[in-house]
C-alpha positions as CSV (number, residue, x, y, z in Angstrom):
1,X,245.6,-73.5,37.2
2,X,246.1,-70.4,39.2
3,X,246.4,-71.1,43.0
4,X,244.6,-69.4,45.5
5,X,247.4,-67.5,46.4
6,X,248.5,-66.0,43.3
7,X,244.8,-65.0,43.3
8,X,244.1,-63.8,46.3
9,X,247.6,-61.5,46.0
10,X,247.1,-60.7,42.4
11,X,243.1,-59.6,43.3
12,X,244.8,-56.9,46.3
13,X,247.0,-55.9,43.5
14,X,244.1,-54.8,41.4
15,X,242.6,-53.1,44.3
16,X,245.5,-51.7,45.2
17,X,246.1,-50.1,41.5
18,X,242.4,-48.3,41.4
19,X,242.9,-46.8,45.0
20,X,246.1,-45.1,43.8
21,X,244.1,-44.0,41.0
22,X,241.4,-42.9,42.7
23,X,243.7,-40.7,44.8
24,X,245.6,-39.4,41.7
25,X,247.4,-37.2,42.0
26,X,248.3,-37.0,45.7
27,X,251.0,-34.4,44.6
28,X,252.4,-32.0,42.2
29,X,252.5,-33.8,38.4
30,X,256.0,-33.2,36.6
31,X,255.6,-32.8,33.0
32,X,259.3,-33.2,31.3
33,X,259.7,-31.5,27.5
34,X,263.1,-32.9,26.6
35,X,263.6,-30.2,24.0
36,X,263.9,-26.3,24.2
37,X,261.2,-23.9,24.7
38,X,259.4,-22.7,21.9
39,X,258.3,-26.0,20.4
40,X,255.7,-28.2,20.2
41,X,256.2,-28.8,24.1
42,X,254.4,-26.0,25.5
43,X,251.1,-27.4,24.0
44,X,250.9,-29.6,26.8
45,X,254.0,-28.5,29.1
46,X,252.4,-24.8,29.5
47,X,249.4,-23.4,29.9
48,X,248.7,-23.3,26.1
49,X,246.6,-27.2,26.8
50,X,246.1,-25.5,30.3
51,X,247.6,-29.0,31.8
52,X,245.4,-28.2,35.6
53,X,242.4,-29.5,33.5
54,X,244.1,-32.6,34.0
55,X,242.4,-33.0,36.8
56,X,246.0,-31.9,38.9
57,X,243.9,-28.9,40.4
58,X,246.8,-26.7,39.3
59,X,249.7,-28.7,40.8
60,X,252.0,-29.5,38.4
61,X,255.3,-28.2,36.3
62,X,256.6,-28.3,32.7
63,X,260.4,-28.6,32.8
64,X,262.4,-28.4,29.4
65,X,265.6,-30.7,29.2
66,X,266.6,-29.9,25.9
67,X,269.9,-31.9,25.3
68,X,271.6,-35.3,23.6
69,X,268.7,-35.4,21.2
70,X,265.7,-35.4,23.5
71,X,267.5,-38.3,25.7
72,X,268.3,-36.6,29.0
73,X,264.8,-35.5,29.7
74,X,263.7,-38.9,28.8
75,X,265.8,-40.6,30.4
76,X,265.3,-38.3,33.9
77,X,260.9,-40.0,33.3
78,X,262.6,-43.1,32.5
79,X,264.1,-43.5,36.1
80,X,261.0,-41.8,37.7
81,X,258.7,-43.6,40.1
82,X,256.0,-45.1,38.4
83,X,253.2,-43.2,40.1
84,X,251.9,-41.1,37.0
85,X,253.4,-38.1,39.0
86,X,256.0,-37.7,36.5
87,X,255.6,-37.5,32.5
88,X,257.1,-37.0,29.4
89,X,255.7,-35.2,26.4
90,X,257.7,-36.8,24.0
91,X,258.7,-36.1,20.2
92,X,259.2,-38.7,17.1
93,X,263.4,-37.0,17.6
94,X,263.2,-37.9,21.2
95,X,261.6,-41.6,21.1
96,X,264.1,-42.5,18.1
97,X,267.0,-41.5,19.8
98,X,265.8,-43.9,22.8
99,X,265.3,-46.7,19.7
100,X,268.4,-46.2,18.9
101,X,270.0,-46.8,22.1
102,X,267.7,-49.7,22.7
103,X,268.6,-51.7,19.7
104,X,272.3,-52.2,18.8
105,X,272.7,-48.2,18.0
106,X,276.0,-48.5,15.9
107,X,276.2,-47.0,12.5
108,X,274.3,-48.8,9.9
109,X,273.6,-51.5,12.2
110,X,270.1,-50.8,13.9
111,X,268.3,-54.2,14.5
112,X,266.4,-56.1,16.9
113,X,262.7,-54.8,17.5
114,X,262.4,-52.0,20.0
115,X,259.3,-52.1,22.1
116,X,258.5,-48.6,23.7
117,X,256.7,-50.5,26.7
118,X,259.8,-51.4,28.0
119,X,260.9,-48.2,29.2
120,X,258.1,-46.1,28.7
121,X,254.1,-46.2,28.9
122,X,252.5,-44.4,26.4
123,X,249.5,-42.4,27.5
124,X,247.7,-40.6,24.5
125,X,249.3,-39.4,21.2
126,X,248.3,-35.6,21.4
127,X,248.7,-34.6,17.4
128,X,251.0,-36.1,14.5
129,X,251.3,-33.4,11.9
130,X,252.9,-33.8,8.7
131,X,255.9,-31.6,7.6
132,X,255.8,-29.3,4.8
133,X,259.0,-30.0,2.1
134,X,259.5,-26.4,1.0
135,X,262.3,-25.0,-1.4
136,X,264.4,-22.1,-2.0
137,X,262.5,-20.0,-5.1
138,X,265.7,-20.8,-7.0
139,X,265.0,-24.3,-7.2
140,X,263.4,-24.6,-10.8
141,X,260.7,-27.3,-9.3
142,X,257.0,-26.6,-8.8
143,X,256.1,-29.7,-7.9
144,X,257.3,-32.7,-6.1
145,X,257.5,-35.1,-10.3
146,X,259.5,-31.5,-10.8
147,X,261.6,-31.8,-8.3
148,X,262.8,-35.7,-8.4
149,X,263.3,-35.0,-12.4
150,X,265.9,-31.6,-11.3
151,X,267.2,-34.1,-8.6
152,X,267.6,-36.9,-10.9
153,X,269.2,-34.7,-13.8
154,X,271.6,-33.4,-11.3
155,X,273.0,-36.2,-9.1
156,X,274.5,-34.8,-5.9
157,X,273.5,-31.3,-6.2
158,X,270.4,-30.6,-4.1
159,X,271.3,-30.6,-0.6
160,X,268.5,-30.5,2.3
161,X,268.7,-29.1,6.1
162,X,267.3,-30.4,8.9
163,X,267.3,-29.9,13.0
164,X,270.5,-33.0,13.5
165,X,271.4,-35.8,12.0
166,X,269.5,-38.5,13.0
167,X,265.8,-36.4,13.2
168,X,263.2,-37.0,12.3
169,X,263.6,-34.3,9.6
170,X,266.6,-36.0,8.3
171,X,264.8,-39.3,8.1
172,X,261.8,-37.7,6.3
173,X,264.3,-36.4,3.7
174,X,266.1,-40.0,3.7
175,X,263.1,-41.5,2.9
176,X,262.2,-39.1,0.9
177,X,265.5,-39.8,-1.7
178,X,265.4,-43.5,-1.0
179,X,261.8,-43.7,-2.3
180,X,262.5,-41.3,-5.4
181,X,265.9,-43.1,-6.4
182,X,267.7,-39.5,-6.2
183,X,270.9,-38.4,-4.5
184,X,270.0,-35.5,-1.9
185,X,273.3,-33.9,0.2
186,X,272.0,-33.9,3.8
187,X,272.9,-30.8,6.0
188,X,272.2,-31.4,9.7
189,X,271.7,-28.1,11.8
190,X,271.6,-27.7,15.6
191,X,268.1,-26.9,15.4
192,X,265.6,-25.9,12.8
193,X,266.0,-22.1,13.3
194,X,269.2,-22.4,11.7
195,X,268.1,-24.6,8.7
196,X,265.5,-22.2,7.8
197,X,268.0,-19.1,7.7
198,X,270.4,-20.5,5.7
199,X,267.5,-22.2,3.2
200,X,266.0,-18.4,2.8
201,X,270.0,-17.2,2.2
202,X,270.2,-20.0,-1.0
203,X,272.7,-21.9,0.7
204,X,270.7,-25.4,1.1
205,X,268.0,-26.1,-0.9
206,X,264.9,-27.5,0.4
207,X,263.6,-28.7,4.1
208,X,261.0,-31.1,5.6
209,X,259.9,-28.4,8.0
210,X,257.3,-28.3,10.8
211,X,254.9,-26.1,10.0
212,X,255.3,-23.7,12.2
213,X,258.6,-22.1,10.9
214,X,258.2,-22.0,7.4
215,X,254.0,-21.1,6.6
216,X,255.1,-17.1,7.1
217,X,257.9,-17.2,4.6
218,X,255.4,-19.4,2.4
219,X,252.9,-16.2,2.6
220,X,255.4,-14.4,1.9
221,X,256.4,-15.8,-1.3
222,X,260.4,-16.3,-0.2
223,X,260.1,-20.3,0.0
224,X,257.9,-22.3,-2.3
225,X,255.6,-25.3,-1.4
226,X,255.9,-28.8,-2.9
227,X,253.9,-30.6,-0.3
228,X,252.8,-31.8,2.4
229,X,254.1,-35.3,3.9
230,X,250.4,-37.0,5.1
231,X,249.0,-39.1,3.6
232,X,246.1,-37.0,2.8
233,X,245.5,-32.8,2.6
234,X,245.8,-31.5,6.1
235,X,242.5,-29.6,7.1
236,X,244.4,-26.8,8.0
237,X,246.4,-26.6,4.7
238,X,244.0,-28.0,2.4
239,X,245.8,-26.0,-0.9
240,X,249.0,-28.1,-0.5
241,X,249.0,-30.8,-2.2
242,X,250.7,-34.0,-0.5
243,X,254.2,-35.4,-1.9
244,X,252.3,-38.5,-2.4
245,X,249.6,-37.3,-4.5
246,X,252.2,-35.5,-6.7
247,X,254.9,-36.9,-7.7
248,X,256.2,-39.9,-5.1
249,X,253.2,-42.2,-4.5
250,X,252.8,-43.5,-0.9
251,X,255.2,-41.3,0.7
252,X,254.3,-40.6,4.2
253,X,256.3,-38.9,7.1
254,X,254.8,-37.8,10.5
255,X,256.1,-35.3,13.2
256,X,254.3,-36.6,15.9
257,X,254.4,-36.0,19.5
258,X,252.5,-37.2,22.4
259,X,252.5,-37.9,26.6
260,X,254.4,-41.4,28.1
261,X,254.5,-42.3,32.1
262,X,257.1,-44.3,32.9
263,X,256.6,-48.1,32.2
264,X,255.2,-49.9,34.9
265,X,252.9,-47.3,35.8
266,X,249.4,-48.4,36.5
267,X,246.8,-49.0,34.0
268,X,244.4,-47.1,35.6
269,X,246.4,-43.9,36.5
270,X,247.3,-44.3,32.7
271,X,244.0,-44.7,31.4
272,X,242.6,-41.8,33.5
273,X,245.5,-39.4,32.1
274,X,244.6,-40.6,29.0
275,X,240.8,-40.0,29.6
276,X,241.6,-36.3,30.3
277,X,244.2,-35.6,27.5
278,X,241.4,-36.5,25.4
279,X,238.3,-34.0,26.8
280,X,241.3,-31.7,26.8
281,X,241.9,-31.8,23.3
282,X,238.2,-31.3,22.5
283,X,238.5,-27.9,24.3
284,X,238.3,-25.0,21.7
285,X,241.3,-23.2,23.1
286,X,243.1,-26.3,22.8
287,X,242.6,-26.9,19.1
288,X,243.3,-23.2,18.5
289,X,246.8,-23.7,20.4
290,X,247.3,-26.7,18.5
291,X,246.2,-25.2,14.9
292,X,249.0,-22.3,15.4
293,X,251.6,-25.0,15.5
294,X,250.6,-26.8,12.6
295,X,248.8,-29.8,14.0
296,X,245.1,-30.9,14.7
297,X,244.0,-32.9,17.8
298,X,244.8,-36.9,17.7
299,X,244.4,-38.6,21.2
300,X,243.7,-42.1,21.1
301,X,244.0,-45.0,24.2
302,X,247.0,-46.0,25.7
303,X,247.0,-49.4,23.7
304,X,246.8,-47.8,20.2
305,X,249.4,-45.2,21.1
306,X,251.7,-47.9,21.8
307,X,250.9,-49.8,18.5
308,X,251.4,-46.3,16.6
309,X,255.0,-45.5,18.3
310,X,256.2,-48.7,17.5
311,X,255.0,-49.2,13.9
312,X,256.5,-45.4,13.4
313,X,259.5,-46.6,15.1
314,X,260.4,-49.9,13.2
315,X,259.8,-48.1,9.8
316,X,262.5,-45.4,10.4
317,X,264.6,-47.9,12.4
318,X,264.4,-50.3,9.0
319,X,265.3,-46.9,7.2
320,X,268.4,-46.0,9.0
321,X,269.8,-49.3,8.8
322,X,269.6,-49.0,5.0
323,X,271.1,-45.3,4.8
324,X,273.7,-45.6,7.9
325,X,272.0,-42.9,9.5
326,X,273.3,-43.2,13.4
327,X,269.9,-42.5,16.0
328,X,271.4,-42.2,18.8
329,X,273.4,-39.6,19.7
């Protein structure tokens, strides 16, 4: 039975939550992008999701921390007050390296369950678009059946780039060979920039690339398309086909990213972010921002976000115990 105490000081607690929600913000909002300009960050760091309709009248800042995997700037809303005043738009890259110093982080060796809550509150996913796997024209594969038979008739010999070891672009492809029983050479890149150059050049093979980088060389006939990693056809790629539907049954990879408070932080100051992330997302010019990178609107409530991030999480967390693959940098 709960004493009258406990109520009476868990009841001003409530009340003292939705005034400080009520007021929010009372100051400038800090929106941390732990990874460079030029990515998915600006979608809601910038004024490409114009981030003032937020309800933070114009007061606020995007700062990119773009170092040790996504960690640093993570880490810096990690050890933030709990006031809603500073957030995080976060990346699958950024959220696995913190899994993978969470649990045990030693090669091969991930285990225990992480639990994003306890160093993070999830707010709102904002989108979680699937990667393309695209191929250099010399690859004799049209298809993803094509392309595990080459693979399979040629043990060792297609190799695959991605943005670091440990991305989420490396797990996609992990996942990718574990699933299809075939031996894929890995060639981690500092950045996906990089990967794409030398994949035009011939001197990897294939990717599993945001969209964003590879759909102009696509049009332009210098890399070839073997699918998309949703589960189903992406609205705004509804000619590729998904890996799934030809060739590797029930594949699924997602680049998702989406906005976390530090945990701790209110529910209501939560909720109410969340509440305007989502009549953001309905905004036209938000969608178009969004469609340029690749990705279509996803918001949802802070307590599916957090059942998303950690299902995502334990699957590739499961994966990189199997393959060795180190998550944390």
């Amino acid at each position: 039975m709960i004493s009258r105490r406990v109520f009476v000081t868990f009841s001003f607690a409530i009340a003292a939550a939705r005034a400080q929600a009520q007021t929010f913000p009372s100051g400038q909002v800090r929106i941390v992008v732990p990874f460079p300009p030029g990515g998915a960050g600006p979608i809601v760091g910038d004024d490409g999701l114009a981030p003032q309709r937020l309800q933070m009248r114009r007061q606020h800042t995007a700062e990119h921390v773009g170092r040790a995997a996504g960690l640093i700037g993570t880490r810096q809303v990690i050890g933030s007050p709990a006031d809603g005043h500073t957030l995080l738009m976060a990346s699958t890259g950024a959220i696995l390296a913190l899994a993978g110093g969470q649990t045990s982080g030693q090669l091969g060796g991930q285990s225990g369950a992480f639990e994003v809550t306890r160093e993070l509150s999830p707010v709102s996913l904002i989108a979680a678009p699937p990667y393309i796997v695209v191929v250099n024209p010399a690859v004799p594969a049209r298809n993803t059946a094509e392309l595990i038979a080459y693979a399979k008739a040629n043990p060792g010999k297609l190799t695959f780039g991605s943005s670091g070891a440990g991305s989420a672009s490396h797990l996609s492809g992990a996942l990718f060979g574990q699933m299809a029983g075939v031996e894929l050479l890995h060639v981690p890149y500092r950045g996906t920039g990089p990967a794409v150059t030398d994949l035009l050049g011939g001197r990897i093979d294939l990717m599993f690339s945001p969209a964003l980088v590879v759909t102009p060389h696509i049009a332009a006939g210098t890399l070839r398309v073997m699918g998309v990693t949703g589960a189903a056809r992406s609205a705004l790629f509804p000619d590729f086909p998904t890996i799934a539907e030809t060739g590797l049954a029930d594949y699924q990879s997602l680049g998702w990213f989406g906005l976390f408070a530090p945990a701790g932080t209110p529910r209501e100051i939560v909720a109410k972010v969340s509440a305007d992330i989502g009549r953001v997302l309905a905004l036209p010019d938000a969608k178009q921002r969004l469609a340029e990178q690749g990705a279509e609107p996803a918001p949802n409530a802070p307590e599916a976000f957090t059942a998303f991030v950690n299902e995502d999480v334990a699957k590739w967390l499961a994966l990189a115990g199997r393959a060795g693959i180190r998550l944390s940098p």
